[in-house]
C-alpha positions in Angstrom: 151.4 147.6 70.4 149.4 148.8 73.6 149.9 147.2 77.1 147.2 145.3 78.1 145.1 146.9 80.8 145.4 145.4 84.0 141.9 144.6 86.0 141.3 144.5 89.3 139.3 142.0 89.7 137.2 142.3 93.6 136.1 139.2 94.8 133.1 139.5 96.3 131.7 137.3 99.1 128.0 135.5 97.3 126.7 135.1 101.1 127.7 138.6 102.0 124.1 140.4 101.5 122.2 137.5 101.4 119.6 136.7 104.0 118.2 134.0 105.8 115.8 131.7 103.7 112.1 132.4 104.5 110.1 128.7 105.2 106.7 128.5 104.9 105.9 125.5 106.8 102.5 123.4 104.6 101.1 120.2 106.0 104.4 119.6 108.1 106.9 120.6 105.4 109.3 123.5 105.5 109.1 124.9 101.7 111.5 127.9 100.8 109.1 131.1 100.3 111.0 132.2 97.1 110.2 129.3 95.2 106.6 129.4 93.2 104.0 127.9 94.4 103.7 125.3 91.6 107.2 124.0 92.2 107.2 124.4 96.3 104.3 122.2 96.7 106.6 119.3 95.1 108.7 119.7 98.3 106.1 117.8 100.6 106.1 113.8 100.3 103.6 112.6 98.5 102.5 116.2 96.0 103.7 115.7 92.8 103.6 117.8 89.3 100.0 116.4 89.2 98.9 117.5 92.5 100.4 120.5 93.0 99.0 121.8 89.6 95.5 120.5 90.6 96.1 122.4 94.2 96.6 125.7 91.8 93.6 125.0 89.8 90.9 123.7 92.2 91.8 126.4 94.4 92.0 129.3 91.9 95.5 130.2 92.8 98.2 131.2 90.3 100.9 128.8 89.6 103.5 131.1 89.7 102.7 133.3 93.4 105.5 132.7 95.8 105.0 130.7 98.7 106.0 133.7 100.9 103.0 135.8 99.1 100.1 133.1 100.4 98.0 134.5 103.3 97.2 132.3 106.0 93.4 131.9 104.7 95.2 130.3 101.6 97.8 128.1 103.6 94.8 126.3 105.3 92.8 125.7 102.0 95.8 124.0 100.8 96.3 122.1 104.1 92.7 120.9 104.2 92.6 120.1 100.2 96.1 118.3 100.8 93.9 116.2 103.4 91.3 114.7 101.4 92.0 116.3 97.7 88.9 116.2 95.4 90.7 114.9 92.3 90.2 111.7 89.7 91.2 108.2 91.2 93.7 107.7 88.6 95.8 110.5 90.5 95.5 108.9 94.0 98.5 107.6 95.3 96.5 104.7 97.0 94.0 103.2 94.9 91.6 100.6 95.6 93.3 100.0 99.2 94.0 96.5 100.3 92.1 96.7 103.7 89.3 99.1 102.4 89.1 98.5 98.7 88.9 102.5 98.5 91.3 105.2 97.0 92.6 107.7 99.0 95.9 110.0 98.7 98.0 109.7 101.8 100.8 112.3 102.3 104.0 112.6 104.4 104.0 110.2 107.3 100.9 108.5 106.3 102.2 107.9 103.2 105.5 106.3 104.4 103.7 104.8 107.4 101.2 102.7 104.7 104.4 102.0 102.2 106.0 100.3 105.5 102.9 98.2 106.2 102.9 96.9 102.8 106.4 96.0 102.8 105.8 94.4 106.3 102.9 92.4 105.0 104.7 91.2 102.0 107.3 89.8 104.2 104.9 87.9 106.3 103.4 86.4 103.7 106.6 85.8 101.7 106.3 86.9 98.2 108.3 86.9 95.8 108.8 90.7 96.3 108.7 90.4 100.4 111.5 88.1 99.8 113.3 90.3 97.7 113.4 93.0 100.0 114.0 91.1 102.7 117.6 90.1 101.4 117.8 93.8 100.5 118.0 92.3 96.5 116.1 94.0 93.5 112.1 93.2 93.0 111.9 94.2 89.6 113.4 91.7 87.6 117.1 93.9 87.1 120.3 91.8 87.1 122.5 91.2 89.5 125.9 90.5 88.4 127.6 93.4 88.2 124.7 95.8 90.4 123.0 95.8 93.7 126.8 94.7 95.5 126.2 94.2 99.3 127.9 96.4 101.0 130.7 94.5 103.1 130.1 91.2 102.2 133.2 89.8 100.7 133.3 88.8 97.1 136.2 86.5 95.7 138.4 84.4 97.6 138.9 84.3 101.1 142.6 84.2 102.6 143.3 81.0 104.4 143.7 80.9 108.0 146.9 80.2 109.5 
């Protein structure tokens, strides 16, 4: 019977070589520039699968560039399509607005700016759903036994004081 061979195993450090992420900073969103361009655009509130493949498409940019490997020329046509796209309405993320009746595609801090208004509005009209959110409950019709606990209340009995 041989002896079994006994291997050194090194341990090597992953983080040792590694160096610092590039970010390529679109429409207000630091994206890392070693992720494809069809995938990094998904980073930024608002882009989804949808968008960002329209983005690569309208623009006649491959899907899978890097972010890192976009010139500056191709960093603003993204910026400004991201701004008003040129796309169906069925792909809007805001369509036939409540205050204009138009459909628009709002992204980052518009988008969660206008989500806040209509929450706000519900509220102060008190909805069903305004309601709903106001007690911090589900809108969609879920259960609530055994989900959507509130944090710190107390459930059960309560001691008695003494």
């Amino acid at each position: 019977m041989a002896s079994p061979q006994v291997v050194e195993k090194v341990k090597k450090n992953p983080f040792e070589n590694v160096s610092e992420e590039t970010l390529i900073r679109i429409s207000g969103y630091d994206i890392p520039g070693s992720r494809p361009l069809y995938a990094g655009l998904t980073r930024i509130k608002g882009v989804s699968w949808v968008i960002s493949n329209a983005v690569c498409i309208l623009l006649k940019i491959p899907h899978s560039k890097k972010i890192i490997e976009l010139s500056k020329d191709e960093i603003k046509k993204i910026e400004e399509f991201l701004k008003s796209p040129q796309i169906q309405d069925y792909q809007k993320n805001r369509r036939n607005d409540q205050e204009t009746g138009e459909s628009a595609h709002f992204i980052g801090v518009d988008l969660e700016m206008k989500k806040d208004f209509d929450l706000r509005r519900l509220k102060k009209i008190k909805s069903y759903k305004g309601v709903r959110h106001t007690f911090k409950l589900p809108v969609r019709g879920q259960r609530t036994r055994s989900n959507f606990r509130q944090k710190g209340k107390a459930v059960g009995v309560k001691r008695k004081k003494k």
